[in-house]
mmCIF file of the C-alpha atoms, coordinates in Angstrom:
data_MODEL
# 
_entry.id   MODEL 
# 
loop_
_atom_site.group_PDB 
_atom_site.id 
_atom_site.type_symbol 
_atom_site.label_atom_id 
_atom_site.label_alt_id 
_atom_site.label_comp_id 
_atom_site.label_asym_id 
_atom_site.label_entity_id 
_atom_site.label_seq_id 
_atom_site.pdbx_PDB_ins_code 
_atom_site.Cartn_x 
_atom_site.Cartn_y 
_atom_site.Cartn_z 
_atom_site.occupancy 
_atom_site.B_iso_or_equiv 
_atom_site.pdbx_formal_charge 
_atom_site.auth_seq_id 
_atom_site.auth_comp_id 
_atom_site.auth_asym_id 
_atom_site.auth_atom_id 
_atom_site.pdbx_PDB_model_num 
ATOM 1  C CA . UNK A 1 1  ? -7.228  6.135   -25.867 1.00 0.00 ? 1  UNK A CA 1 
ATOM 2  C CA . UNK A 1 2  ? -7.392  3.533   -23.101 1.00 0.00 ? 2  UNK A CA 1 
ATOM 3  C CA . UNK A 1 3  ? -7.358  4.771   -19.442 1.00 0.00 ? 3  UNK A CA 1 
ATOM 4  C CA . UNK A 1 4  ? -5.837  2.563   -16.738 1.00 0.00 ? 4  UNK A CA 1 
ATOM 5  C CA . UNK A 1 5  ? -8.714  0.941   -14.396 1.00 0.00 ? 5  UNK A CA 1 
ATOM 6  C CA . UNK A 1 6  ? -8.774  0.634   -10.937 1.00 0.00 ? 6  UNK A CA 1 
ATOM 7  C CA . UNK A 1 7  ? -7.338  -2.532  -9.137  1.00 0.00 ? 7  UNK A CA 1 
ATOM 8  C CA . UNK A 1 8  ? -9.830  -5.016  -8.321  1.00 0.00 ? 8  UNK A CA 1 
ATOM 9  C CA . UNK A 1 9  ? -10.518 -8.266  -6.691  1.00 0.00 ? 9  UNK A CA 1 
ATOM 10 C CA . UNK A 1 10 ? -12.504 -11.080 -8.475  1.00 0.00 ? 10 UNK A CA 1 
ATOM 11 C CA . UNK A 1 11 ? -14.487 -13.514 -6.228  1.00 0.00 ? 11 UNK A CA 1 
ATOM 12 C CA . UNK A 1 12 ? -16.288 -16.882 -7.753  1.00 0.00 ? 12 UNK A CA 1 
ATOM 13 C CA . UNK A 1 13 ? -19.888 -17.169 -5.916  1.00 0.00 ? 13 UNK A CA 1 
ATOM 14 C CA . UNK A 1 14 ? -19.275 -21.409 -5.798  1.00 0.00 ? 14 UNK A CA 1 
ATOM 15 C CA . UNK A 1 15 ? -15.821 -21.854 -4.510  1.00 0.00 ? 15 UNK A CA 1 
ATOM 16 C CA . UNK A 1 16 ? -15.033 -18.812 -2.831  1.00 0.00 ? 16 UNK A CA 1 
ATOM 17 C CA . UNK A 1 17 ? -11.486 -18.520 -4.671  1.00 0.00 ? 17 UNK A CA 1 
ATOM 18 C CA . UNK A 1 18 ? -10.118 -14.970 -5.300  1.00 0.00 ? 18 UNK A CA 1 
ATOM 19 C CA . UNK A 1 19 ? -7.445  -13.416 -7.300  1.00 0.00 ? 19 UNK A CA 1 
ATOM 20 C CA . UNK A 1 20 ? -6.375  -9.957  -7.131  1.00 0.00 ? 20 UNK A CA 1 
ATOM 21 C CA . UNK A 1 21 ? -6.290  -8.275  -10.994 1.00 0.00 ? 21 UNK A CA 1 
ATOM 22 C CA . UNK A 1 22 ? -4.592  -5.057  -12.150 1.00 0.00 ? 22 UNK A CA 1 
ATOM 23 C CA . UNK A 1 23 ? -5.204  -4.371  -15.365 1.00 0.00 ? 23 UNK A CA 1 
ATOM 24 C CA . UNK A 1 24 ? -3.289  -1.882  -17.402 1.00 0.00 ? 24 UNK A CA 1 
ATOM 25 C CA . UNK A 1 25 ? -5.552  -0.630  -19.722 1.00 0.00 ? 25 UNK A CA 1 
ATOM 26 C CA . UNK A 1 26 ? -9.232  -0.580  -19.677 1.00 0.00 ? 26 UNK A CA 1 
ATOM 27 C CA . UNK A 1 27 ? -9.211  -3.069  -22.441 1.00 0.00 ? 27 UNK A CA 1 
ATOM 28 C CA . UNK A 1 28 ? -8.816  -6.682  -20.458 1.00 0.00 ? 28 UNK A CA 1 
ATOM 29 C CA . UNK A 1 29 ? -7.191  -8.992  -22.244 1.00 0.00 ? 29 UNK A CA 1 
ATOM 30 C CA . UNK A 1 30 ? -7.416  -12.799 -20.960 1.00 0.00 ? 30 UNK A CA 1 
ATOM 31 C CA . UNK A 1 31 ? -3.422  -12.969 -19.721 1.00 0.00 ? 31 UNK A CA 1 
ATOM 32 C CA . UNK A 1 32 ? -4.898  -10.271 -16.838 1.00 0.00 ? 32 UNK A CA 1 
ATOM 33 C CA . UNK A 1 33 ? -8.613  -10.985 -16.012 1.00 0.00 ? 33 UNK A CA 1 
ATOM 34 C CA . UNK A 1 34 ? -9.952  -14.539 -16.080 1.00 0.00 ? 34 UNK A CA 1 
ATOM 35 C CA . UNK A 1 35 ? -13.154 -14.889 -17.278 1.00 0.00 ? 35 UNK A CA 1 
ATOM 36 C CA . UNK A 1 36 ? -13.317 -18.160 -15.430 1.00 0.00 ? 36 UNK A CA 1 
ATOM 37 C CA . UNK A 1 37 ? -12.923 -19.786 -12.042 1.00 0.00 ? 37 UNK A CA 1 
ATOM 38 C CA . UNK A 1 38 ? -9.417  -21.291 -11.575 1.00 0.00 ? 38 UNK A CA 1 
ATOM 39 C CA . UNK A 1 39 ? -10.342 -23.616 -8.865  1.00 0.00 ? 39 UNK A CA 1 
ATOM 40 C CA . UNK A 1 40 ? -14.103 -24.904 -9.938  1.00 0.00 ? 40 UNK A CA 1 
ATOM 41 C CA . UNK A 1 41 ? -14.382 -23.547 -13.702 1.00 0.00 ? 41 UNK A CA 1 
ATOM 42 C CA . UNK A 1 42 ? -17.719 -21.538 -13.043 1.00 0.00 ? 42 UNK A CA 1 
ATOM 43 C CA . UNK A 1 43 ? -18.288 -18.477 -14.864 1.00 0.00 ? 43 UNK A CA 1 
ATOM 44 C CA . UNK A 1 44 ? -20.017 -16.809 -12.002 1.00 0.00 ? 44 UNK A CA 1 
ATOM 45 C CA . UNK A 1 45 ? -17.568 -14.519 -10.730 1.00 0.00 ? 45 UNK A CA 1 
ATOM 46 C CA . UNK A 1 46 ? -18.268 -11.092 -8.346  1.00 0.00 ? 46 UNK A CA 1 
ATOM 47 C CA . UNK A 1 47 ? -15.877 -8.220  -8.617  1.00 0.00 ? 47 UNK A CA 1 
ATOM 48 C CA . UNK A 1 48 ? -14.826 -6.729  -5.666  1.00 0.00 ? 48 UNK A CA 1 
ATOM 49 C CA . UNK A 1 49 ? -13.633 -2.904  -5.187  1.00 0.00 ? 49 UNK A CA 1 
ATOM 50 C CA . UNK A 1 50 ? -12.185 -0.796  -2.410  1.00 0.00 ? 50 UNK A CA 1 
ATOM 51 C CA . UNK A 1 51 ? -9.401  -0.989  -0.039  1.00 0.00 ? 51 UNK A CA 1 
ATOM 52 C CA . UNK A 1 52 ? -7.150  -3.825  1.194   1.00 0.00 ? 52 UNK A CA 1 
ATOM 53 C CA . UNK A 1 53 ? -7.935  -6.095  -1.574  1.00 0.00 ? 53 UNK A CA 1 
ATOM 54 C CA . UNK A 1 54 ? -4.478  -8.257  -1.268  1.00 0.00 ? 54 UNK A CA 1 
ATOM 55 C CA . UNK A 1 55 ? -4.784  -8.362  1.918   1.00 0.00 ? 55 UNK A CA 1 
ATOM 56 C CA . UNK A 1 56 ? -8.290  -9.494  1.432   1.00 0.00 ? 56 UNK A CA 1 
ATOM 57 C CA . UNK A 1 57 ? -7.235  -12.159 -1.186  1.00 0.00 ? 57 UNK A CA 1 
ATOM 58 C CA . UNK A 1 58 ? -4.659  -13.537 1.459   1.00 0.00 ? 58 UNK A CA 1 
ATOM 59 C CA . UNK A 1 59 ? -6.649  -13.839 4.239   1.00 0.00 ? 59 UNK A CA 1 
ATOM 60 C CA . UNK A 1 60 ? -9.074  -15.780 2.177   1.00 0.00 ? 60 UNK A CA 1 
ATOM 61 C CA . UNK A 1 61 ? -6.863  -17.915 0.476   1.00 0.00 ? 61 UNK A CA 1 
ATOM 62 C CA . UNK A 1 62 ? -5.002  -18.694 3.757   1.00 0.00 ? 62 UNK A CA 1 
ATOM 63 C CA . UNK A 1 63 ? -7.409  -18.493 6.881   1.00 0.00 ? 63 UNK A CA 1 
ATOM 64 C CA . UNK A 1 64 ? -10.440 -19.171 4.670   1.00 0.00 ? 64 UNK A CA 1 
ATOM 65 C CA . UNK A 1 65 ? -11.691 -15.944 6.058   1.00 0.00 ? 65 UNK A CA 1 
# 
């Protein structure tokens, strides 16, 4: 039976873009977490767990911070 995972950010290690995923199962499918970089197409991607993550995925996106 699939469980429901925890939200999560994921980070690419080139560009520095970020998207925020919430999966609802345990079982990704590609519709919810890209296995790929949307801005520079690297595959080298860092997930990212904890608190504030949209806020986290704003301020980077926006204020490059």
């Amino acid at each position: 039976m699939p469980a429901r995972s925890r939200p999560f950010n994921l980070r690419c290690r080139i560009c520095d873009w970020t998207i925020h995923c919430r999966p609802t199962s345990d079982c990704f499918t590609p519709n919810e977490v890209p296995n790929r970089c949307k801005h520079c197409g690297s595959v080298d991607l860092e997930d990212e767990y904890g608190k504030y993550l949209r806020l986290k995925v704003f301020l980077r996106t926006h204020f490059g911070l």
